[in-house]
N, C-alpha and C positions, 0 to 999 in steps of 0.2 A: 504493500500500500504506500503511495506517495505524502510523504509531509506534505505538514498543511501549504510551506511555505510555496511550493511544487504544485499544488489544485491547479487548475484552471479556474482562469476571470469569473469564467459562469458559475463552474462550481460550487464557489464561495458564494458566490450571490445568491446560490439556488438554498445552500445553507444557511447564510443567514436570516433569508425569506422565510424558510423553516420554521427558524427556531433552534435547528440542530446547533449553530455557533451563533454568536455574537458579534456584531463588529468590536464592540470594544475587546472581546476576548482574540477576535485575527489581528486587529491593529496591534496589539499589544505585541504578538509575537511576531508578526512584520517589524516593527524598530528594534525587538530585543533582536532581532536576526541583524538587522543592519547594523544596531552595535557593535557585534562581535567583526562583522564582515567588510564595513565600510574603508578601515585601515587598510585591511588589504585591495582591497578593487578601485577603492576611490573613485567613487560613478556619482555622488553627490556632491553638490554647492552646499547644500544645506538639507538637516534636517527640522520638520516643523512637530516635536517630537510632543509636546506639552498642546498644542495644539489639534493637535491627529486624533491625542484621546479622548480633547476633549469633543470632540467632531463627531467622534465613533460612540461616544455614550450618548450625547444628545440625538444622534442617528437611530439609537435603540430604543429612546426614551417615545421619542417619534414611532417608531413600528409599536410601541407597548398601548401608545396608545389609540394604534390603529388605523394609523393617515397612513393615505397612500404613498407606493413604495416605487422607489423608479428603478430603473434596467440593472443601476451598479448601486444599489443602497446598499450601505456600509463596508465597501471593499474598497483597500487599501490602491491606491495609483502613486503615481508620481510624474513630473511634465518636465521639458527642455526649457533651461535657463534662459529661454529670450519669449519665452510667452509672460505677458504679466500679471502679477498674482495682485490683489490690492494688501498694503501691510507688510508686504519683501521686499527686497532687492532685486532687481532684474540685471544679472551682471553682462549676458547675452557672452562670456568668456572673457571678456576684457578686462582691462586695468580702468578706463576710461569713464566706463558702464558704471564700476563697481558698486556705487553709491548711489544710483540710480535707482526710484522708489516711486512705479508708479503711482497714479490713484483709483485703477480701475482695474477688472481683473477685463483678462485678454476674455474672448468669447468663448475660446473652445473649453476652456479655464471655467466661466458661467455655466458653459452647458454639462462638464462634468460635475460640479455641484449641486446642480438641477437633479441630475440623474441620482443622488445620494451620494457620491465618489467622496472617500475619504484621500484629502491630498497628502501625501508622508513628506514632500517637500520637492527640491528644484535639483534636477540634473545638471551633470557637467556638459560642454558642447565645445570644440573646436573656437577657436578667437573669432567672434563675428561668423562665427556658423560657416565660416571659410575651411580651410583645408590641414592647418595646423592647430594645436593647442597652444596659449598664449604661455611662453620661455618660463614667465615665473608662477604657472599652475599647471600640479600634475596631472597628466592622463590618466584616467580609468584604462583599467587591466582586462584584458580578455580572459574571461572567468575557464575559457575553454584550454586557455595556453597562454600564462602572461607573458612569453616572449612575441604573441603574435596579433597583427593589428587589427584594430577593433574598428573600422570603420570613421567613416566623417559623415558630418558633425555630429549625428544622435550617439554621439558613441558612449556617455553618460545612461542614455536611454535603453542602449544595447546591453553594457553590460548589468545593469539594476534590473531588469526584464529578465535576460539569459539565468542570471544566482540566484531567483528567488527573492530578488530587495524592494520589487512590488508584483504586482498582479497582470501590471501593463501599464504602459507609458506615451507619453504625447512625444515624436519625431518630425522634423521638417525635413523637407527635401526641395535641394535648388540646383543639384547636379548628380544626386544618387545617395543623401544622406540619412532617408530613409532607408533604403533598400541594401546600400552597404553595411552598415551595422547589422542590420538585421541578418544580411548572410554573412554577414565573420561570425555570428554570435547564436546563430540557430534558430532563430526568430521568423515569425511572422510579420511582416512589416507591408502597410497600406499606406500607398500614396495614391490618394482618391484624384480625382478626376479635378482638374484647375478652378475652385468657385465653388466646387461641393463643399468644402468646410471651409469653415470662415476664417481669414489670417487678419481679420482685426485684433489687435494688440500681441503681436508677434512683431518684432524687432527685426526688420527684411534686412535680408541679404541682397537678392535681386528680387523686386517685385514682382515682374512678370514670371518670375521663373520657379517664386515660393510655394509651398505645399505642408498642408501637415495634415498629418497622419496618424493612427492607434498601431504601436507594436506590441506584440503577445507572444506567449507562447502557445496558439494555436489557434485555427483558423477561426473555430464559434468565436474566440474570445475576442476578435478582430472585427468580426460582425458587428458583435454586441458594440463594442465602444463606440464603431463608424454609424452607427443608427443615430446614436447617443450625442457627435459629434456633428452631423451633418446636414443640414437647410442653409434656410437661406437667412441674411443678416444684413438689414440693410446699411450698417457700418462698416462693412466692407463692398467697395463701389464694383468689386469684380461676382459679388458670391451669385452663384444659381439660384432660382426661382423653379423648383423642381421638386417634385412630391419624392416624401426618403420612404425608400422600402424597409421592409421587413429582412432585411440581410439573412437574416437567421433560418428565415423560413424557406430562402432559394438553397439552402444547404442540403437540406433533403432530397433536392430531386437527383436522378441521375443524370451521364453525360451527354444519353442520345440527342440526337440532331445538332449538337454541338459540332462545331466548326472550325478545326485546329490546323493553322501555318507555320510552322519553322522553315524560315531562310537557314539551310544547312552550312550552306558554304560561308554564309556571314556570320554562324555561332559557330564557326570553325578555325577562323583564320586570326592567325596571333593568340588563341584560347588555350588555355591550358588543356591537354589531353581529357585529361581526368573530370574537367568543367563540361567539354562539349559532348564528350560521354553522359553525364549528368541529363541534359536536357534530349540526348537521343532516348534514354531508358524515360526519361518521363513523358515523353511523347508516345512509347509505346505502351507504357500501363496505361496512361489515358484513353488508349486506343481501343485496349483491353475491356475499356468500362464503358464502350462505346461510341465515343468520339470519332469524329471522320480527324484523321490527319493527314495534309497534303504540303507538299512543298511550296514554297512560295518565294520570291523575290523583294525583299523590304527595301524601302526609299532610300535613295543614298541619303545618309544624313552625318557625310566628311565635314562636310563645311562647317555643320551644326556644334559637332564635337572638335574641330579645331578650332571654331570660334569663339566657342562659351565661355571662356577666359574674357573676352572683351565686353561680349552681352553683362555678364556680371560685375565684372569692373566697372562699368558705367554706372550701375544698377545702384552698384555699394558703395559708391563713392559719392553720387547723390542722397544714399540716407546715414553716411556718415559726413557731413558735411559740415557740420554743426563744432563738430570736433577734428577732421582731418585736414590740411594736414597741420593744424594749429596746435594739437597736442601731438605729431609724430611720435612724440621721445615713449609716448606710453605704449603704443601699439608695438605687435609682435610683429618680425622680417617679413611673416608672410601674407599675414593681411593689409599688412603696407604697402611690398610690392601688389598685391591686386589693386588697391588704390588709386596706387601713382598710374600702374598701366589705365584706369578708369580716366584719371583726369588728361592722361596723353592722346585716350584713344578719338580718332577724330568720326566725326558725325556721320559720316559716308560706310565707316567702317560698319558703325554700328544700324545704321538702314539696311545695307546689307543683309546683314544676319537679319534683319527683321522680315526682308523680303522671302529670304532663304527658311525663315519660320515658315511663314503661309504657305510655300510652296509646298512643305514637307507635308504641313496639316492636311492640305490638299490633297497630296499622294497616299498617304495615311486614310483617310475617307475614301476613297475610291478601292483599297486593300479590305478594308472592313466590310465592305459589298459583299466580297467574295468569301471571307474568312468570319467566324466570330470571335477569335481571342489569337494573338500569337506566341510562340515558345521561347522560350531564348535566356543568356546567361544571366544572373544580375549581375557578376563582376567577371573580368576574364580570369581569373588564377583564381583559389582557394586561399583561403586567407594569409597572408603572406608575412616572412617574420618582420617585426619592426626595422625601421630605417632601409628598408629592399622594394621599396613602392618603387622611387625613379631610376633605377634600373629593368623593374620587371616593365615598365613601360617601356624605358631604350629596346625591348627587345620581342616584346607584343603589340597585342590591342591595348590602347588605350584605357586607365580606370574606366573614365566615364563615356565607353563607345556605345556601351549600351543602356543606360540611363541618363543623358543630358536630355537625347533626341525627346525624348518623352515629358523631360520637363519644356520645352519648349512649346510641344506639342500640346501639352497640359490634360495625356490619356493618360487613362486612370492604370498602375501597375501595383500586382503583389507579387511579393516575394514570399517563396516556399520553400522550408530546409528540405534536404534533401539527402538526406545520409551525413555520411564520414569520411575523410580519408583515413589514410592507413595510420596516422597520427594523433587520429583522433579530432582534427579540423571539420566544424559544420563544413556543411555543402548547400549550393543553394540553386535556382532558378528563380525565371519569373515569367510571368503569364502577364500580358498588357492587351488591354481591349480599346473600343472608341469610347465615345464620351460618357461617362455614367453605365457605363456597363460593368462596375464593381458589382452585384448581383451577382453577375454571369460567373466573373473572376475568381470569389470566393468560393463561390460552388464547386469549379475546377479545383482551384487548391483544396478542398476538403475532401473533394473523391480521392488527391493523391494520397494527402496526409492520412487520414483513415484506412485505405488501402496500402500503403509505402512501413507504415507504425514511424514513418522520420522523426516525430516530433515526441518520442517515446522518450528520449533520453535526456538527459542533466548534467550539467560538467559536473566531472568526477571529483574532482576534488574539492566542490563546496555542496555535498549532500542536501 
């Protein structure tokens, strides 16, 4: 039988709901677990420990006395340091940030409060949700292998999710920082469709290119929060106007009349062996369960992936402006250099890419005619040891060949574990559909995951 810290999202809510547990009696043992554990992994900004309880007992007091109970009443969460909480700091990884105290909680932040979500407190994330951690704050530890890397930016969210240190966690993605973590670290990770869930009060990166997301350790439990998560807000000027399903409920059906594309030779090339094997075996259990699978031709999307350096640069340097580069001396080498490239890059460059967007959307719709979901890596290599990222690039594909196009694109992609290697490293893929067809996407990932047992296991070394 799995500890409690181990259940699933649902699980515990279906517990709670019950009667069988408490929130105050799981929150309690969610912090006493991060106590002991936090030292080592270091995946937290903060905990809100005095807070949580009292969150979770007035949560119980409320069920005792009979009001209504929403999707996550009294189970324990936690969210990425750049959504804002009202009452914290919102450090978004910086030095800059640090003291930074909004007065409003972000939306997605309201909506998991709504739902009963007890918050344990604020993840760490990459400086500015860019591609490093900020020189004088330590990285979280890949709970799977602490010599091996955890992903950008949710990588706080990856490994607090992967050990056990919440239930499930709030991730952004603006070039693959949901989907990354979430495959170094064994996770379930939803990056919903561009407008499905709301990025008001989330501290952008690149606006066009932000996303946020519920990562779990399994696919119900991904549903549940993306329900919980997702309408419309008319605080954010981009969100959809679009009826949210019952995610949960598309889980049950099976794959028939489904409609599966892998471009082969593009999950092939610069991929590590062992990755493009990954998505041929899940292509065929899929197939197994019914699915039509055919080959298919995806959009070149070179230009996309050699451009998004610029796209973002621009992006980030317009909503750090306030402070770059007036305070340089505070920011970390790397989010600097994206900066300064932001402020050089000229306006031509960046229309380009813009136009180079439509086109892709364009080609992208026309592919979704024919197909209803497609295959493909979430990262080229298997998680790789720390400080070996800019080399495994001099010598593959691209980190982000196969997740920018998609932020761009603003379709909706999950990420599904997928076994091990021989090391013991998750393994991952991902399934990306057209706009709003996370229904569809979930559904896939749970025929695999249920059929696969992938998401059966636990890093070993934190029980």
């Amino acid at each position: 039988m799995k500890p409690l810290h181990y259940h699933t999202l649902v699980a515990v809510a279906d517990a709670i709901r019950s009667g069988e547990l408490s929130s105050e009696q799981v929150t309690a043992a969610m912090l006493e677990r991060i106590g002991r554990l936090e030292p080592e992994l270091g995946a937290y900004v903060c905990v809100f420990e005095e807070e949580a309880m009292l969150r979770a007992r007035a949560l119980d007091a409320e069920q005792a006395a009979g009001r209504p109970l929403g999707l996550l009443h009294g189970v324990p969460v936690a969210v990425k340091d750049l959504l804002t909480l009202r009452g914290h700091p919102t450090t978004v990884g910086t030095r800059v940030l640090e003291r930074w105290q909004p007065e409003e909680d972000a939306t997605v932040v309201r909506q998991l409060k709504r739902a009963g979500a007890v918050i344990l407190g604020k993840l760490k994330l990459t400086e500015g949700a860019f591609s490093e951690h900020h020189p004088e704050i330590e990285a979280p530890r890949n709970p799977w292998d602490a010599g091996a890397w955890t992903g950008v930016s949710s990588s706080g969210s990856g490994v607090a999710t992967a050990a056990g240190l919440c239930y499930g966690s709030l991730g952004t993605d603006t070039g693959g920082s949901i989907r990354f973590p979430s495959a170094a670290c064994g996770l379930v990770g939803v990056k919903p469709t561009y407008g499905r869930v709301s990025r008001h009060g989330a501290f952008p990166l690149a606006e066009s290119l932000d996303h946020i997301g519920p990562m779990t350790r399994s696919v119900r439990d991904a549903a549940r929060m993306l329900r919980v998560l997702a309408g419309r807000d008319a605080a954010d000027a981009n969100s959809l106007d679009a009826p949210v399903p019952d995610y949960e409920a598309a889980l049950e059906l099976d794959l028939r009349g489904i409609r599966l594309g892998v471009d082969f030779g593009w999950c092939e090339r610069g991929v590590a062996p062992l990755v493009a094997r990954t998505v041929r075996d899940a292509a065929e259990l899929l197939a197994g369960g019914g699915a039509t699978v055919r080959n298919v031709t995806m959009p070149d999307a070179r230009a996309l992936v050699e451009g998004w350096a610029v796209t973002c640069g621009v992006e980030a340097a317009l909503a750090h402006a306030a402070t770059f580069p007036s305070q340089r001396h505070a920011y970390g080498p790397s989010l600097a250099a994206l900066l300064d490239l932001g402020l050089r890059s000229r306006g031509i460059e960046y229309a380009a890419l813009e136009r180079e967007r439509e086109r892709y959307k364009a080609a992208l719709g026309v592919l979704f005619t024919e197909v209803d979901a497609v295959l493909l890596p979430a990262m080229p290599f298997p998680p790789p040891p720390l400080g070996t990222l800019d080399a495994l690039e001099d010598e593959g594909a691209a980190p982000i060949t196969f997740t920018a196009p998609f932020d761009y694109s603003g379709s909706p992609c999950v990420t599904v574990p997928a076994g091990f290697t021989d090391e013991g490293l998750p393994l991952a893929f991902q399934v990306v559909g057209p706009a709003l067809a996370e229904e569809r996407l979930l559904r896939i990932a749970h025929y695999y995951e249920i059929e696969s047992h992938a998401s059966d296991r636990h890093p070993p070394a934190y029980p």
